[in-house]
DOMIPA-578518 format. One line per 5 residues: number of its first residue (from 1); their letters; for each residue x, y, z of C-alpha. Coordinates in steps of 0.2 Angstrom, whole numbers. Example, Ala and Ser with C-alpha at 12.3 -4.5 7.8 and 13.67 -1.06 7.14 Angstrom:
2
1> AS> 62 -22 39 | 68 -5 36
END
This chain:
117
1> XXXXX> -432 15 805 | -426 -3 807 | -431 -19 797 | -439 -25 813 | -451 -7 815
6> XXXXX> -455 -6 797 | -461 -26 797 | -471 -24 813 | -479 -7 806 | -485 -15 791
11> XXXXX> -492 -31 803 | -501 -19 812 | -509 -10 797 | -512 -27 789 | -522 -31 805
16> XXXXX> -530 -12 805 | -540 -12 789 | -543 -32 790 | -554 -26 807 | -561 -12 798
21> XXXXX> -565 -23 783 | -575 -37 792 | -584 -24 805 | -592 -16 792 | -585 1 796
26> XXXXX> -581 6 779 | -601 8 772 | -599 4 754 | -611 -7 745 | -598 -14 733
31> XXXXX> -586 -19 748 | -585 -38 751 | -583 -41 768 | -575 -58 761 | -560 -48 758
36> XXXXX> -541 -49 766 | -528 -40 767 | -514 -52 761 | -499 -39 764 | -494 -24 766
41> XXXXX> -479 -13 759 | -473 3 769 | -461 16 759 | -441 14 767 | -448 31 774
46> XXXXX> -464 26 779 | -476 38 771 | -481 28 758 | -491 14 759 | -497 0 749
51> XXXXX> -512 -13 754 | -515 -30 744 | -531 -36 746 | -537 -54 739 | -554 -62 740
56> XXXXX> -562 -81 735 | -577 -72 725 | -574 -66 704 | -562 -56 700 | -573 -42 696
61> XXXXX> -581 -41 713 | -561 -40 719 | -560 -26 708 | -576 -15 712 | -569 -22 732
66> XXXXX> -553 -13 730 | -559 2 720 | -570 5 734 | -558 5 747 | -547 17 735
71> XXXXX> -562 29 736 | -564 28 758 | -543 28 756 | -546 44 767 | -556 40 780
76> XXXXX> -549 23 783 | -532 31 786 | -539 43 797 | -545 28 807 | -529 17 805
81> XXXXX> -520 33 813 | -532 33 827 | -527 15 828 | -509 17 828 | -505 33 839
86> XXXXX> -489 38 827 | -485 54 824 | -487 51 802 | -500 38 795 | -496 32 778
91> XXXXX> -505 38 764 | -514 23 758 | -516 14 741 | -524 -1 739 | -520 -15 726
96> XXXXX> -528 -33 721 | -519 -46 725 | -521 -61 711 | -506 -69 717 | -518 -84 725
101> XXXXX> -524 -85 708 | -509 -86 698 | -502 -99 711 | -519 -109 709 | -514 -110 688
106> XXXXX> -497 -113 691 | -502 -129 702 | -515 -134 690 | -503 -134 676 | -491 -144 684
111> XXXXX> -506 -156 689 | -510 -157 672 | -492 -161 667 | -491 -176 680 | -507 -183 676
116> XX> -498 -188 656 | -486 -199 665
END
């Protein structure tokens, strides 16, 4: 599959679970609707899947977020393969993403390094 399928696979399963997410299909009570999917990585083969999700709340309710979409993983790709008409849906795993977080120290810690000048 080309570079250009594989990226406009990933955009569509991005845009997939995002929908899901904040129409409250996926009825778990530890599930944020505050969440995003921030990217998503397909497998060179596509069977594989791997979904970042981020959110402005704790770090722990990110957590308890992404470990309850781990538990629905199975009925959200049921959905997404709905969704997307392809012969194979990617089996889905989902990750938190604290790159926001990280970036958000980094930027601080430069701030603080200008602010001695």
């Amino acid at each position: 599959m080309s570079h250009y399928s594989q990226e406009r696979l990933e955009s569509r399963l991005s845009q997939a679970i995002s929908m899901m997410i904040v129409q409250g299909e996926i009825k778990n009570p530890n599930l944020s609707t505050l969440c995003s999917v921030t990217r998503v990585e397909l497998s060179i083969d596509n069977a594989y899947a791997t979904v970042f999700i981020s959110s402005p709340l704790a770090k722990e309710k990110l957590e308890k977020s992404v470990a309850a979409l781990q538990a629905a993983h199975s009925f959200i790709q049921k959905k997404v393969g709905a969704y997307l008409r392809t012969k194979n849906t990617p089996v889905l795993t989902f990750k938190a993403d604290t790159s926001l977080e990280e970036g958000e120290k980094v930027n601080r810690l430069i701030d603080s390094l200008t602010d001695g000048k």
